[in-house]
N, C-alpha and C positions, 0 to 999 in steps of 0.2 A: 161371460163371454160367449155369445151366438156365434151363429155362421156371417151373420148382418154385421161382424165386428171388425170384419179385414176387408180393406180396399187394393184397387190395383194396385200392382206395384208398378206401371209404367204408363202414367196417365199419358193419353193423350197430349196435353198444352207440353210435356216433356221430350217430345221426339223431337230428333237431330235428323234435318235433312239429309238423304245418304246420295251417292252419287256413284256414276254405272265407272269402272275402271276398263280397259282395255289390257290384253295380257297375247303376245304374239304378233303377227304370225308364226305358230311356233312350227318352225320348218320339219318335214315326217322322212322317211328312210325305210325303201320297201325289210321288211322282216325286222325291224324296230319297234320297240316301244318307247314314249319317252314321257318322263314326270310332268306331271301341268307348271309344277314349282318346285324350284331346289330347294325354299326354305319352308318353315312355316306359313299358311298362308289362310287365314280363318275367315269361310266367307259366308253369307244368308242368301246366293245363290249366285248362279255360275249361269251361263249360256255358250255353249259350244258349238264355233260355224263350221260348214263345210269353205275355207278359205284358203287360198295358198296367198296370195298379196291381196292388202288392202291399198287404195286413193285417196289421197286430199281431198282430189276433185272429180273424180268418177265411180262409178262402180265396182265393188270386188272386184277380182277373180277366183272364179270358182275351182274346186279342184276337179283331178280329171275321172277318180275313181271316191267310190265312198272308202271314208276315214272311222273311226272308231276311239270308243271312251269308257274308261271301267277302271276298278278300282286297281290302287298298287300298293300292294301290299307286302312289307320284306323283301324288297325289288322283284317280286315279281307281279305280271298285269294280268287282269280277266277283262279282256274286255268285253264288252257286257253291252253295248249300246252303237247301231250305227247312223253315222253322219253323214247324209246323202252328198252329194255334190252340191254346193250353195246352200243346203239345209241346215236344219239346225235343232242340236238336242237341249233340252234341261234340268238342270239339277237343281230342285228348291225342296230342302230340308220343311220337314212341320215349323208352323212361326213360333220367332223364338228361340232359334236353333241355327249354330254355325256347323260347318264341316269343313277342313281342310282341304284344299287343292293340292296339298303336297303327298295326299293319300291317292292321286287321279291320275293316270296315264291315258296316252293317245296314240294313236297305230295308223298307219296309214303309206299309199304307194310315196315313192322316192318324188321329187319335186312338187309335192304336193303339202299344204297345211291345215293349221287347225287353229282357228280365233277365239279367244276365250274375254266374252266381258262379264266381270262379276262385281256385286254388292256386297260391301261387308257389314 
């Protein structure tokens, strides 16, 4: 038995199309922070918008101050990363690799939000 003896284990012809989910507007509260997900939520990567309402049929609205994203850990947050107004941050793990959003909090001014579309 060589090193020429093991094949992928995830060939190619075996991937499952994946598709982008939507999570939010998750509404913010000046001196707040608040969980991405109350439950378990295992994903291969996250995109965090600077949004307080999304359209159907037009364009966001963006928030009116930057918003923020970091981890939460034993209920408490570091946040760690800011989210411009309309901008947008991401999380993508090494491939091959999930991370929970239940581990992720966001902070940001009162009347303003935080749009989260992720891959699992």
């Amino acid at each position: 038995m060589g090193i020429n003896s093991f094949s992928m284990a995830n060939q190619i012809g075996a991937a499952i199309a994946k598709s982008t989910q939507v999570l939010g507007p998750i509404a913010l509260g000046a001196g707040q922070t608040f969980p991405v997900s109350a439950t378990d939520l295992w994903v291969t990567q996250a995109t965090f918008y600077g949004y307080k309402a999304l359209s159907a049929t037009g364009a966001p609205t963006i928030n009116a101050v930057n918003a923020g994203v970091g981890p939460f850990v034993s209920g408490v947050a570091k946040i760690m990363e800011v989210i411009p107004p309309g901008g947008k941050v991401v999380y993508a793990p090494a491939g091959g690799t999930k991370f929970n959003l239940k581990d992720l909090a966001v902070a940001g001014a009162a009347a303003d939000g935080v749009v989260v579309t992720y891959i699992q």
